[in-house]
C-alpha positions in Angstrom: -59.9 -23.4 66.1 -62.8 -21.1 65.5 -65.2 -20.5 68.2 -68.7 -22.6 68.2 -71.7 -20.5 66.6 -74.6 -20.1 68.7 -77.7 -22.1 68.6 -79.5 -18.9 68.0 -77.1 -17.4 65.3 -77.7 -20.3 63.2 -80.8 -20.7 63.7 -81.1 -17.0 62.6 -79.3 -17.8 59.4 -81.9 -21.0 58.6 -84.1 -18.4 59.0 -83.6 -15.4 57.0 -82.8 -17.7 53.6 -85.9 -19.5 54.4 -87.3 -15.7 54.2 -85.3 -14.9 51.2 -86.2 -17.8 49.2 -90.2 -16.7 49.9 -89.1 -13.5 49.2 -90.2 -12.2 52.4 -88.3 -9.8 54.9 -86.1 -11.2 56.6 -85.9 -10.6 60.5 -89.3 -11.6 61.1 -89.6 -13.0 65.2 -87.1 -16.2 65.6 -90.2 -17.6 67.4 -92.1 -18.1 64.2 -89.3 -21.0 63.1 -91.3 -22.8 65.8 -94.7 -22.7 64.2 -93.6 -23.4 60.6 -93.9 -26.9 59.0 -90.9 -26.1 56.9 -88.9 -24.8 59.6 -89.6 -26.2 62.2 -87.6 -29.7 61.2 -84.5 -27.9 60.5 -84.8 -26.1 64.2 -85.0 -29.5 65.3 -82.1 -30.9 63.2 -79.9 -27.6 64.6 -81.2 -28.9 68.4 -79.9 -32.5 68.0 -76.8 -31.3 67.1 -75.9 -29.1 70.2 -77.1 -32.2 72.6 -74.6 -34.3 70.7 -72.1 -31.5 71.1 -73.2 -31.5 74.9 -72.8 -35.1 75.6 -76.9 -35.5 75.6 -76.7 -38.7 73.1 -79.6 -40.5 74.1 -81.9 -37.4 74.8 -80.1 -36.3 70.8 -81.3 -40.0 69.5 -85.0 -39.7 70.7 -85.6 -36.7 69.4 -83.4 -37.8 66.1 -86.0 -40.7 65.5 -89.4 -38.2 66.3 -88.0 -36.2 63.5 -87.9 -39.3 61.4 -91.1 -40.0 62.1 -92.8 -37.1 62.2 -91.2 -34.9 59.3 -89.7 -38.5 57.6 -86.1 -36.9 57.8 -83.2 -38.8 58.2 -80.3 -36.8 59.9 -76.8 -39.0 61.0 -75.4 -37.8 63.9 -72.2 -37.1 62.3 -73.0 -35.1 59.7 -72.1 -31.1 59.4 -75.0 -28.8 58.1 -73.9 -24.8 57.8 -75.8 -21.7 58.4 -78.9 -21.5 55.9 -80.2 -25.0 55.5 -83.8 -24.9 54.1 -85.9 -27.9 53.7 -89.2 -26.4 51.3 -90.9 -29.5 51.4 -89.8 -32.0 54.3 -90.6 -35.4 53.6 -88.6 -38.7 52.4 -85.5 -37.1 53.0 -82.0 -38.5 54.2 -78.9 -36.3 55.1 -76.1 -39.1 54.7 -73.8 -36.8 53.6 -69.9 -36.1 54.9 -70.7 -32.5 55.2 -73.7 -29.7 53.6 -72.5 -26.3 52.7 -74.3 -23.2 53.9 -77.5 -22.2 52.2 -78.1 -25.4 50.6 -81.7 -26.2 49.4 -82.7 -29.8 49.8 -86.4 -30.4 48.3 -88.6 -33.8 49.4 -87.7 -37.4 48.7 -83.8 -36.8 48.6 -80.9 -39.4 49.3 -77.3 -38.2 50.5 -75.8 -41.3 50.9 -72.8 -44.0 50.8 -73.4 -46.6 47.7 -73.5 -49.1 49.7 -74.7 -50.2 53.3 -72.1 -48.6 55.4 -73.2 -49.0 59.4 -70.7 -47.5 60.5 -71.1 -44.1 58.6 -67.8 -43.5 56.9 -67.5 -40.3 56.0 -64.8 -41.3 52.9 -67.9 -42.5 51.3 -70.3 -40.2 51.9 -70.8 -37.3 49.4 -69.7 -33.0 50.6 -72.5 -30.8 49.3 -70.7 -26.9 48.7 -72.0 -23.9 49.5 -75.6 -22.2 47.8 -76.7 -25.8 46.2 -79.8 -26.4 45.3 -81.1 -30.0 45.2 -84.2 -31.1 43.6 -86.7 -33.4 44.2 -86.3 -36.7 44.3 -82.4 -36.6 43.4 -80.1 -39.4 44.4 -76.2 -38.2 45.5 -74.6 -41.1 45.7 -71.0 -42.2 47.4 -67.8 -39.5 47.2 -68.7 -37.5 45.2 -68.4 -33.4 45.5 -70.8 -31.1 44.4 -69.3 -28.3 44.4 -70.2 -24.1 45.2 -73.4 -22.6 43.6 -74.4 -25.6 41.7 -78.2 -27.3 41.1 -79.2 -31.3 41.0 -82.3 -31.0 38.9 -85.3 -33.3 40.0 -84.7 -37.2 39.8 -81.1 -36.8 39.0 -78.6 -39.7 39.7 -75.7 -38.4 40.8 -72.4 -40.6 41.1 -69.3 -38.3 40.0 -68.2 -34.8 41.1 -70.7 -31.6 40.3 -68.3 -28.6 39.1 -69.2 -25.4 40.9 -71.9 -23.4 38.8 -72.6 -26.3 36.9 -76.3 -28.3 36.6 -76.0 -32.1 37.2 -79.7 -33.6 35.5 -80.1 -37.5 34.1 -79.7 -40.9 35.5 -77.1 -41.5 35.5 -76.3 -37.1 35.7 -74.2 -35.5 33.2 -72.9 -32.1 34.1 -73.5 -28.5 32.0 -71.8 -25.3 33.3 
């Protein structure tokens, strides 16, 4: 069992590909995270997750439903977000997913979610984003389905079957091109 990353560590990570991305130095004060409307939700996001980890459910929950309303974010609490997780443009997004990769890009009005109502957030139905994916806006990933390492959901995709690594998923419903 690997050892749990810091709060700060991954926070750092968030961070620096947020910096990259604006191609901007990375290393710039982690304070700044704080005063950034594109940041700052994902900081949030990263600090429900170590209340749930330390038992603090209902103080995890309020704060939860003030990121819903105030950034309109959606975040389960049993989903796993790695290291690097930018949000460009927060706004109309929900994070239904099993798991997110690290350095995933998420862009406004996206849906990670089951295909069907599913209260009880089963994971088996929930889709596992890979690593370095970029997800455009207003794309749909619906149900298990994998979208796998390095590859892009262009802007109002529907996607319903597996996304190779590499490859671009576009079209409703998507069709795939590596």
């Amino acid at each position: 069992m690997t050892a749990p990353v810091s709060l700060r560590t991954i926070l750092r990570a968030d961070f620096d590909h947020f910096l990259r991305l604006c191609n901007r130095r990375e290393g710039a004060g982690l304070w700044r995270i704080w005063l950034n409307p594109r940041t700052l939700p994902v900081a949030l996001i990263r600090l429900v997750g170590r209340m749930e980890q330390r038992g603090l459910s209902v103080l995890a929950t309020l704060l939860r439903l003030l990121i819903l309303w105030w950034f309109r974010v959606e975040i389960p609490s049993k989903v796993v977000i790695g290291a690097g997780f930018v949000l460009p443009h927060p706004g109309g997004i929900v994070l239904g997913a099993a798991s997110i990769g690290e350095n995933v890009v998420v862009f406004q009005n996206v849906t990670l979610g089951a295909r069907y109502f599913d209260g009880q957030f089963d994971l088996q139905t929930r889709p596992v984003i890979g690593d370095n994916v970029t997800i455009g806006v207003g794309a749909v990933v619906l149900g298990p389905v994998t979208i796998g390492k390095g590859a892009t959901v262009a802007a109002n995709s529907l996607v319903i079957r597996d996304v190779a690594a590499g490859a671009t998923a576009m079209g409703v419903p998507s069709h795939s091109n590596v």
